[in-house]
C-alpha positions in Angstrom: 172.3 291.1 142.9 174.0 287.9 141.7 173.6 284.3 140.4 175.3 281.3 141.6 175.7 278.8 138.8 177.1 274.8 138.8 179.1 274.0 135.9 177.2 271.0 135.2 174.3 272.7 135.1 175.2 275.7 132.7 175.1 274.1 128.6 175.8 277.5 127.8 177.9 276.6 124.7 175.5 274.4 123.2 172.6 277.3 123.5 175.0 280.0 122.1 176.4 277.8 119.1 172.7 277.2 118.3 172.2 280.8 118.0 169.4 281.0 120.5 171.1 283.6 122.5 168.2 285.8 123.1 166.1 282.6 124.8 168.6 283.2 127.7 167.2 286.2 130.3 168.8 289.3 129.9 169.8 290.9 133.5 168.1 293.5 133.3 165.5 295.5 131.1 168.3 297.2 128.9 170.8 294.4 129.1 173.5 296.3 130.1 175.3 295.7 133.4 177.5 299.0 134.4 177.4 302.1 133.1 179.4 303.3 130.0 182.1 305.6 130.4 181.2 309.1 129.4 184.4 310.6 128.4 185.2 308.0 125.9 184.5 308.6 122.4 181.0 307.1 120.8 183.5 306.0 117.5 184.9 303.5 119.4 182.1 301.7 121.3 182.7 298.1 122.3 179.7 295.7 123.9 181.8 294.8 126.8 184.8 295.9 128.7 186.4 292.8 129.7 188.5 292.9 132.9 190.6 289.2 133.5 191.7 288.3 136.8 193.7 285.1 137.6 194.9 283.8 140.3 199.1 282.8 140.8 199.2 282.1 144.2 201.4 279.1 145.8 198.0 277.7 146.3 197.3 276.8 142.8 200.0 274.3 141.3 201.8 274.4 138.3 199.6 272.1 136.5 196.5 274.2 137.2 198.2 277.2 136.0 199.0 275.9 133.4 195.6 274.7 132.6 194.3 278.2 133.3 196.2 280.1 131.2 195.7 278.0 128.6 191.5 277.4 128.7 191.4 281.6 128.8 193.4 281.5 125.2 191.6 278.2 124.2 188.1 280.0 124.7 189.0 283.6 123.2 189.8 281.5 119.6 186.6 278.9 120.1 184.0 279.1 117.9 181.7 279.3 120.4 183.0 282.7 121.6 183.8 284.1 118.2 179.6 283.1 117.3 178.4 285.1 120.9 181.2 287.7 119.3 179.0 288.6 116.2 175.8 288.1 117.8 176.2 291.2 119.8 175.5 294.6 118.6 178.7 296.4 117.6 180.3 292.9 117.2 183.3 293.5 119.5 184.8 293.5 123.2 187.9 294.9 124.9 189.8 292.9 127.0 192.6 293.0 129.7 194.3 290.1 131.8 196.3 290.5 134.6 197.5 288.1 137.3 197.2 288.3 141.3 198.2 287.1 144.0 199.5 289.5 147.4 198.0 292.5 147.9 200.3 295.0 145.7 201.4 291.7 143.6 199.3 292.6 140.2 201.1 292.0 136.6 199.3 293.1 133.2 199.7 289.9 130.6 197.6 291.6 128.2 197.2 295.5 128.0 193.5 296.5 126.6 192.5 294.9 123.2 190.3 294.6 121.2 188.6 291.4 119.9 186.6 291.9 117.0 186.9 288.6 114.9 188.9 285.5 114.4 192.4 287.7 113.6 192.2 290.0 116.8 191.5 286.6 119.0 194.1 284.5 117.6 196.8 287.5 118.4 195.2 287.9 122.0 195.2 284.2 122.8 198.9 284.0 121.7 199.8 286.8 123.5 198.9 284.8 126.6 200.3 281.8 125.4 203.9 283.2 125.2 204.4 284.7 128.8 206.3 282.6 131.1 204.0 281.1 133.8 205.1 282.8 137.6 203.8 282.2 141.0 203.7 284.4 143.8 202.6 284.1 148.2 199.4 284.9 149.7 196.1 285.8 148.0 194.6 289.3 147.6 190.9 289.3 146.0 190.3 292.6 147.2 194.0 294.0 145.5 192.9 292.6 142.4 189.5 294.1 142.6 190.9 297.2 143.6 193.7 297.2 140.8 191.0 296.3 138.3 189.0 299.5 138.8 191.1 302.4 137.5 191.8 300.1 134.4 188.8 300.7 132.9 190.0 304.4 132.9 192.5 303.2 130.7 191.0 301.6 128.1 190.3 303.6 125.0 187.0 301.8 124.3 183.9 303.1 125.2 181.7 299.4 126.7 177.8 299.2 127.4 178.7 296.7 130.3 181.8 296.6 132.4 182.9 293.4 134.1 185.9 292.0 136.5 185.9 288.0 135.6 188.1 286.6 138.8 189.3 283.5 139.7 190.7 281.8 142.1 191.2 278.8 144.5 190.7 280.4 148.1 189.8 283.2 149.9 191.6 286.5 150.6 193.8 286.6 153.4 195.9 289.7 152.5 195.1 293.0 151.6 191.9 295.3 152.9 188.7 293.1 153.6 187.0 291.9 150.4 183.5 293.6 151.0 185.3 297.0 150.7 186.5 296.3 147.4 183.3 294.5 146.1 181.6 297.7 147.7 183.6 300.0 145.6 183.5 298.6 142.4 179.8 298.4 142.3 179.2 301.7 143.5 181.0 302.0 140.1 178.6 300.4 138.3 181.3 297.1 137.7 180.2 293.5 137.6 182.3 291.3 139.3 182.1 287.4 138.7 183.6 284.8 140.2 185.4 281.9 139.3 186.3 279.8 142.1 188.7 276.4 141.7 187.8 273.5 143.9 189.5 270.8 141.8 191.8 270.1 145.4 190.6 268.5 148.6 191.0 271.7 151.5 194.8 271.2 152.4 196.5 273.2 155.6 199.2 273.8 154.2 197.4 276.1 150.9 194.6 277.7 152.8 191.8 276.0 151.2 188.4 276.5 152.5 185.4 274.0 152.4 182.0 275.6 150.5 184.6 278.6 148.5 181.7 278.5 145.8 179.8 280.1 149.0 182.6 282.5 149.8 182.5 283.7 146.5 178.9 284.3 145.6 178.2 285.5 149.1 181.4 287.6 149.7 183.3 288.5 146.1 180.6 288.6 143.2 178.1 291.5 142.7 176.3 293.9 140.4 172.9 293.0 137.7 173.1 289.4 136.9 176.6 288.5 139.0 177.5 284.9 138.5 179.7 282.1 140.2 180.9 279.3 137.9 182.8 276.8 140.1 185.1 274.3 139.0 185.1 271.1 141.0 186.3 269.0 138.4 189.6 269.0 136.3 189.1 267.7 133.7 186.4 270.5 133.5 188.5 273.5 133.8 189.1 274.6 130.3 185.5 273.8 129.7 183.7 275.8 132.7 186.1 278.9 131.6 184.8 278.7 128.1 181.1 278.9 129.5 182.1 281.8 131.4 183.6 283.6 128.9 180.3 282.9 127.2 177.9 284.4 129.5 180.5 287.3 130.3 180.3 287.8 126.3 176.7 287.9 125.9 175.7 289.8 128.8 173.0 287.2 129.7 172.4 284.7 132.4 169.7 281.6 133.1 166.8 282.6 133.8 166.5 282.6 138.1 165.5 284.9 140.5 168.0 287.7 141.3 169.1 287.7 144.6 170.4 291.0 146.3 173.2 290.8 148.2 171.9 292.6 151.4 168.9 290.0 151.7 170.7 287.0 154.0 174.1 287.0 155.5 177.1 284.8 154.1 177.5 281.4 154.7 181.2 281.7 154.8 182.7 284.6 156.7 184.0 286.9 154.6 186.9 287.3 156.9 187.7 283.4 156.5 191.0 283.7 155.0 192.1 286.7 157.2 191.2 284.5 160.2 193.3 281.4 158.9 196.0 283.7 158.2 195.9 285.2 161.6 195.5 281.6 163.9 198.7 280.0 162.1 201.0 282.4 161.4 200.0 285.4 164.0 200.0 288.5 161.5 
């Protein structure tokens, strides 16, 4: 099941600095989305375990990179976040970001951490502040999903809800097909949101697809209250990743109609950027 959500219709900062956080509907009747872990001690319990997913490809330009890195750090420190951060139950998140781009082209940025207040966010944000911006060829969502998956293994905090936050500006054309991986991790009980950047007209020469919003709630998101948040705008970009961050945080979404994923077919092949790949380059 999954939500698709337009920026300029999500004022989820203004509702979450107001406090009313519990006006917004929770996913489902427990508000958890994934299962916990069972192996990982009770002592050190976290509301949410945070996987980051970004996007380096040649596709995105240095600008928006930049941009990127720096509305993730931006957000962790808002006070909006660090608000939704003490409104939850046990106060605290854990958090990992890693960027993508071919299929076995993953880097960790920011091993698992904790965020459990102003101090642990600061460090966090500057941590991804420091580390030289890279970029790398072709564009692997399902590598990213399927490196994502055995981190939560890793991370010595134990999280109600466990979530993969991708983004990215086109679809995968590298790598197994992205269903598989989607498939996977919510078999795991992992929600996977999207973030999709449409700040560029579609361009031949970087892959672009018309409608990727589509692509990415049809094709990438899934699991209890899945969202897209799509940036068409940017001058909107640090903005819509704040939001995000937001709704990630709090475990809650507008309140709409969950749609299952099985009900209708895409309305973007989810083969798209495999097919591209394939007509102009013949591999």
């Amino acid at each position: 099941m999954r939500w698709y959500i337009s920026i300029g219709a999500v004022l989820v900062a203004g509702m979450l600095a107001g406090g009313d956080v519990a006006s917004i509907a929770a996913p489902n009747s427990t508000g958890q989305l994934g299962s916990p872990s069972a192996d990982k001690p009770a002592a050190a319990a976290v509301d949410v375990e945070l996987v980051i997913a970004v996007d380096v490809s040649y596709s995105m330009d240095l600008d928006e990179l930049a941009i990127q890195r720096e509305g993730y750090a931006q957000a962790i420190v808002s006070k909006e976040f660090l608000q939704a951060l003490r409104s939850l139950p046990n106060g605290r998140i854990s958090v990992t970001y890693f960027e993508w781009a071919a299929r076995n082209d993953q880097k960790i940025i920011i091993p698992w951490r904790l965020i459990d207040g102003p101090e642990t966010a600061d460090a966090v944000a500057s941590e991804i502040m420091k580390t030289p911006i890279r970029r790398a060829s072709r564009t692997s969502i399902s590598g990213a999903i399927n490196f994502a998956m055995p981190l939560f293994d890793e991370d010595p905090y134990r999280g109600s809800r466990r979530v993969i936050d991708i983004s990215g500006d086109g679809p995968n054309n590298d790598g197994g097909p992205v269903l598989i991986a989607r498939g996977a991790a919510l078999e795991k009980g992992i929600v996977i949101n999207g973030l999709p950047i449409m700040v560029k007209e579609p361009s031949y020469s970087t892959m672009d697809i018309d409608n990727l919003d589509f692509y990415y709630e049809d094709c990438v998101i899934g699991g209890p209250g899945s969202f897209v948040l799509s940036i068409k705008d940017r001058e909107k970009f640090k903005e819509a990743i704040r939001s995000k961050l937001l709704l990630e945080v709090a475990g809650r979404t507008p309140d709409r109609r969950l749609v299952p994923v099985a009900e209708k077919e895409p309305r973007v092949s989810c083969m798209i950027g495999e097919k591209i790949w394939q007509d102009r380059w013949g591999r």
